[in-house]
N, C-alpha and C positions, 0 to 999 in steps of 0.2 A: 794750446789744444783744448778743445771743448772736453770738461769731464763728463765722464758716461755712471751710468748708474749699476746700482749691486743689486738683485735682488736673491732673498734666503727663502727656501722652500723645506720644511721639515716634513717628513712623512715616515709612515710605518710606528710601531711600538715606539713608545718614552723607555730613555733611561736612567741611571743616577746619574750618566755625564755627558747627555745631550744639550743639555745646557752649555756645557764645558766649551764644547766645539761650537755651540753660539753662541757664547761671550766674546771666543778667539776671533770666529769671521768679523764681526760685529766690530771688535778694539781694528782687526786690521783693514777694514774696508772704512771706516772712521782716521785713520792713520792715515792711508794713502792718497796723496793728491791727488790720483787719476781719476779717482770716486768723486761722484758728487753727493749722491745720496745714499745711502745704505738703508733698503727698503724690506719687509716682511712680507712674506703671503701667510692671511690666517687660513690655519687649517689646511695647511699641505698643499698640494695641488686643486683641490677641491677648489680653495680659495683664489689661486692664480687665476682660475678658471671665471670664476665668479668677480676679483679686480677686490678683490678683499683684502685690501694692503694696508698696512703699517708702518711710518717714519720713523727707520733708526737711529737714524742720523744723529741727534741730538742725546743718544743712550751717555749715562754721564759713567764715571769709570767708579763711582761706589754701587751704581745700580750693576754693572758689569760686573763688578766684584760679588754681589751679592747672587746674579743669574750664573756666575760660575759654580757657585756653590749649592745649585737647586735640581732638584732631582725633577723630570717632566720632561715636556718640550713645551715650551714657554709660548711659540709661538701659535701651540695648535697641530694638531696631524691630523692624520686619514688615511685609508687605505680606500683610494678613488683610482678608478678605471674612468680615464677622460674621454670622451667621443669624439669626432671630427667635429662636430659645433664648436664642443670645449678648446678643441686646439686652436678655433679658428678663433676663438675668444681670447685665448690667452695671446696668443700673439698680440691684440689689438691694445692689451690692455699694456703688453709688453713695451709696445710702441708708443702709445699715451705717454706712457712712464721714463721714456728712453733709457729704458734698459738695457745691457749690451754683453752684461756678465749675470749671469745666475748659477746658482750652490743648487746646491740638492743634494740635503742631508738624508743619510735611511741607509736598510738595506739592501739585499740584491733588487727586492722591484722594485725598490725606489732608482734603482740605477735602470731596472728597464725603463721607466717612467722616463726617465730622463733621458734617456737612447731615444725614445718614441719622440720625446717634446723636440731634441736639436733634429732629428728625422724629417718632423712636419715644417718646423723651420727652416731650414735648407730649403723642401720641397718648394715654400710659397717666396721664397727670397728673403728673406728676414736673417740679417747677420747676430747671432745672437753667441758666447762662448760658454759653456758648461764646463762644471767640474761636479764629480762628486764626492763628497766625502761620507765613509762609512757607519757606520754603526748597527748594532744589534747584538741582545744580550745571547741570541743563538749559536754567535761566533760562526757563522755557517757563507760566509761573502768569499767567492772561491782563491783571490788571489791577492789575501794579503793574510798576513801571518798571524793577526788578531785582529778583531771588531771592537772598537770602542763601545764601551757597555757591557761584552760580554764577562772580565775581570772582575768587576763588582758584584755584580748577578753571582758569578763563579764564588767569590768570598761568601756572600750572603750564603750560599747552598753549603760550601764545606762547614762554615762555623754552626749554621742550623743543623747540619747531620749531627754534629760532633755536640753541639748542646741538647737535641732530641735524644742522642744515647747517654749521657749523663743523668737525663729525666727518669728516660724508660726502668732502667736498670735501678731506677732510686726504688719503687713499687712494683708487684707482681702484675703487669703490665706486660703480656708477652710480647704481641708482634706490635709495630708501627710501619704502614705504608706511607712516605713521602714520597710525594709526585712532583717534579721540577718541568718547567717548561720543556718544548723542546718536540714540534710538532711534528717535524725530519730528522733531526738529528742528535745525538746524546752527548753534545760538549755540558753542557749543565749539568747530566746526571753524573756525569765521567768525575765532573769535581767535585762530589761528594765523597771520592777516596781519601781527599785530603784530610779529610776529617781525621782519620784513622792514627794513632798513636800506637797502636799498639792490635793483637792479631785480634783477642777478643773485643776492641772496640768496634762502635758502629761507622762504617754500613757493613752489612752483613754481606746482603746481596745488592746488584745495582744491576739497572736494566735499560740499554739503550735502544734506540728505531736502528742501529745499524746491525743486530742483533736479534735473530729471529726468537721470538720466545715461545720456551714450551710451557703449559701448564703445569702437565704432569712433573717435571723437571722440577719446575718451579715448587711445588707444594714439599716434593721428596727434600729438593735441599734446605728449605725452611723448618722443616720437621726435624731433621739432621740437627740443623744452630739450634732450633730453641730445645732438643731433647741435650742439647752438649754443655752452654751455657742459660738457659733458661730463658732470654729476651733475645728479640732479634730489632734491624731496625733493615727495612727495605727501600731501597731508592730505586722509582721506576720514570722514565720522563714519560710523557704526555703522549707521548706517541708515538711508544712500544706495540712492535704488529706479530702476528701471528707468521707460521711458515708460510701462509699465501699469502702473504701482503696485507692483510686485510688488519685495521687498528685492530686491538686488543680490546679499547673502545671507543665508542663515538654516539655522540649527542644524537639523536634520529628528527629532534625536533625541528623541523624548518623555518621556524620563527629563531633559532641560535646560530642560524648562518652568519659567517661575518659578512663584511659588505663586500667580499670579493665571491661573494656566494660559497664560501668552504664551509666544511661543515666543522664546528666548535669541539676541538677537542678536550681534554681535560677531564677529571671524573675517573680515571684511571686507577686512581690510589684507591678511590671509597671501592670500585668493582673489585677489586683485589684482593680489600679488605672481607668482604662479603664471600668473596672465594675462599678463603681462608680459615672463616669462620665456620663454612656450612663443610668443608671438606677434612680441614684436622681439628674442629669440632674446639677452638683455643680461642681463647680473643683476641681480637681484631681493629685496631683503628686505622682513620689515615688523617694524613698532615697534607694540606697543598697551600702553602706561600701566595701561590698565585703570582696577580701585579707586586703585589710586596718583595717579594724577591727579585724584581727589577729595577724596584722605586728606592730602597732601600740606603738612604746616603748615609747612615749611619756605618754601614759596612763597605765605605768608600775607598776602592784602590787606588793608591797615589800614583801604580803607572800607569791605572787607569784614566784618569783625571788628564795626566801629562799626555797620554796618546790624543785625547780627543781634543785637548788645545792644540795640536802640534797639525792633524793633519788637519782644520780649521784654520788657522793662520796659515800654515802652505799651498791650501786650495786657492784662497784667494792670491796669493803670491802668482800662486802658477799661471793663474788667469790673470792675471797683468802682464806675465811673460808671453805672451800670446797660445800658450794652452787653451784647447778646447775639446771636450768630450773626451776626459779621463776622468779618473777616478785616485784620487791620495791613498795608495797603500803600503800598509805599515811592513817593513824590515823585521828579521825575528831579533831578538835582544843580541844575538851572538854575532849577527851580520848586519848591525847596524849601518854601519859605515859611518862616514861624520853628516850625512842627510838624516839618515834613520827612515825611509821611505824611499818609492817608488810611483812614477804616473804609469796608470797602464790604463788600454781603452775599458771604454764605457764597457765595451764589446764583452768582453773578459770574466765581469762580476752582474752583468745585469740576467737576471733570473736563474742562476744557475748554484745548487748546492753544493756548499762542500763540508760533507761530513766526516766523520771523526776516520783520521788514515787507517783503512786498514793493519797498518804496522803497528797503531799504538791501542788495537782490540784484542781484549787475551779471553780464551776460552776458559774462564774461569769464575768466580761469585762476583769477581769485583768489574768485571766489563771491562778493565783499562788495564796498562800497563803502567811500568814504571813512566817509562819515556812521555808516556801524557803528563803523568805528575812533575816530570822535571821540566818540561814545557813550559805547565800553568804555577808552579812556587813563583815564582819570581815577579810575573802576571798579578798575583790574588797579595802578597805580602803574609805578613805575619798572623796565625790564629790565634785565639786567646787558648791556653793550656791548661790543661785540669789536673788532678791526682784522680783517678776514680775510687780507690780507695784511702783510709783513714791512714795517718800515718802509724809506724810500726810499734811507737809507746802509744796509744792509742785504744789498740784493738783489743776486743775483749779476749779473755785466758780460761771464759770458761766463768758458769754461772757462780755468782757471790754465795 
């Protein structure tokens, strides 16, 4: 039997272990006889679009070794809206190529992208199989129990809450606003509770987009923390909104659209800070990570790491079993099974949000509940641990 070809399409945000899951495709589409070639599109679809390919084929298993270990996407992304030209392109270049299996790694609209490309496929006769596999540090892909990328991101934020209130508290530095990704949805900010050791450590207050926020509310219970313990430290994500929907804030500039025409959010934390300052008259800063708290492989989750090798290698898998148009989604740790995953359709995760449950939102400073925290421990691993104070031979008794 004639082998057919792989091709790998990265799109949406980088993360610390997007690489991970295209190391995995890459060793297993290399692995399996049925592959002939294991091919790249640079730059996401954009590149499909354009025949902008790359030979895997020959990826050696130290280079593999080293891309598992690399924070990005190696091969290029984009957040590209294809046309009926573009479709009509890719297919030809699909065919040039004899291509027969293609990946499509990203998030939800990397899965509608990919709903749309087997769509047009079908429509023009073109046999081609899709899989997608997940990712995104927003954790927001509605039906599978975690996003590869979001656990690292997730660590990166609690261990920065938890080392930002170490700082603040060293100097008369009252408030800090930290801003976390998180443009729909507050799985990022939610894990800044982990930081928390104790009642007076930070975050004081945390503030998510499933969560209407009040100004006034907001300024009263900040006034509260820093008049009780004298600093505070506030975690708000990106795109926390008002009771009518409306962001809290947003870029007005037209030229900071991304390329899907949204408008850029972020800048949250410094507004806040500036609220802050002109209203309880205290000072004011703010923290935003940004890409950094995506990119961040130094604060690498090792079930982080193991998820996106896992549905990487079984994507390709599946699409050898004659799977086409799902998507590899993860089991929660407790109902693993011995797969650890599930295919479910395209249909299912492509453009659709799933924000933080209901269940695990508490009307209260910290946004989340316990039940989110015993979700994501397990998720994020171990934090580095502090004393915040001196130990008890130590402390002063009182001027010499």
């Amino acid at each position: 039997m004639k082998a057919e070809n792989l091709m790998i399409v990265q799109g949406g945000g980088p993360t610390a272990v997007f690489n991970a899951s295209l190391s995995s495709v890459i060793a297993e589409g290399i692995r399996q006889a049925k592959i002939g070639r294991v091919l790249g599109a640079r730059f996401g679809v954009k590149g499909l679009a354009q025949g902008d390919v790359v030979d895997l084929t020959h990826t050696t298993s130290e280079e593999l070794r080293v891309l598992r270990n690399s924070p990005g996407a190696a091969l290029g992304s984009s957040r590209f809206k294809p046309t009926e030209d573009d479709l009509h392109r890719m297919v030809g270049h699909l065919q040039r190529l004899d291509v027969r299996h293609l990946v499509f790694m990203g998030g939800n609209g990397t899965m509608r992208g990919a709903e749309v490309v087997s769509a047009f496929c079908r429509a023009v006769g073109f046999e081609v199989q899709i899989m997608g596999i997940p990712k995104t540090v927003d954790n927001d892909i509605a039906v599978t129990d975690r996003c590869p990328g979001y656990a690292s991101a997730a660590r990166y934020i609690a261990q920065s809450t938890r080392d930002l209130g170490m700082d603040i508290r060293s100097l008369p530095q009252p408030v800090t606003i930290f801003e976390t990704m998180g443009r729909n949805v507050g799985w990022l900010a939610g894990a800044s509770t982990l930081a928390r050791m104790a009642e007076e450590d930070a975050p004081h207050l945390v503030y998510l987009p499933e969560v209407p926020f009040h100004k006034e509310r907001f300024l009263a219970d900040l006034d509260r923390i820093v008049t009780r313990e004298g600093w505070a430290v506030v975690v708000a994500s990106e795109g926390i909104r008002n009771e009518n929907g409306s962001l809290v804030y947003e870029m007005s500039d037209s030229s900071q659209l991304d390329p899907l025409k949204r408008p850029m959010t972020g800048g949250v934390g410094q507004f806040l800070a500036g609220v802050v300052a002109e209203s309880l008259r205290i000072r004011c800063r703010s923290e935003k990570p940004g890409l950094l708290g995506r990119a961040s492989i130094a604060h690498l989750s090792t079930q982080d790491q193991q998820d996106a090798e896992l549905v990487g290698r079984e994507g390709v898998r599946a699409l050898l079993g004659g799977e086409t148009d799902k998507m590899v989604a993860l089991r929660s740790l407790e109902d693993a099974g011995e797969l650890g995953y599930d295919l479910v359709p395209l249909s299912a995760a492509a453009g659709i949000d799933r924000p933080v449950p209901a269940e695990w939102l508490a009307d209260g400073p910290l946004a989340v509940t316990n039940a989110f925290r015993e979700y994501l421990r397990p998720l994020v691993g171990g934090l580095y641990r502090y004393s915040p104070a001196l130990p008890p031979d130590l402390q002063s008794t009182g001027a010499f």
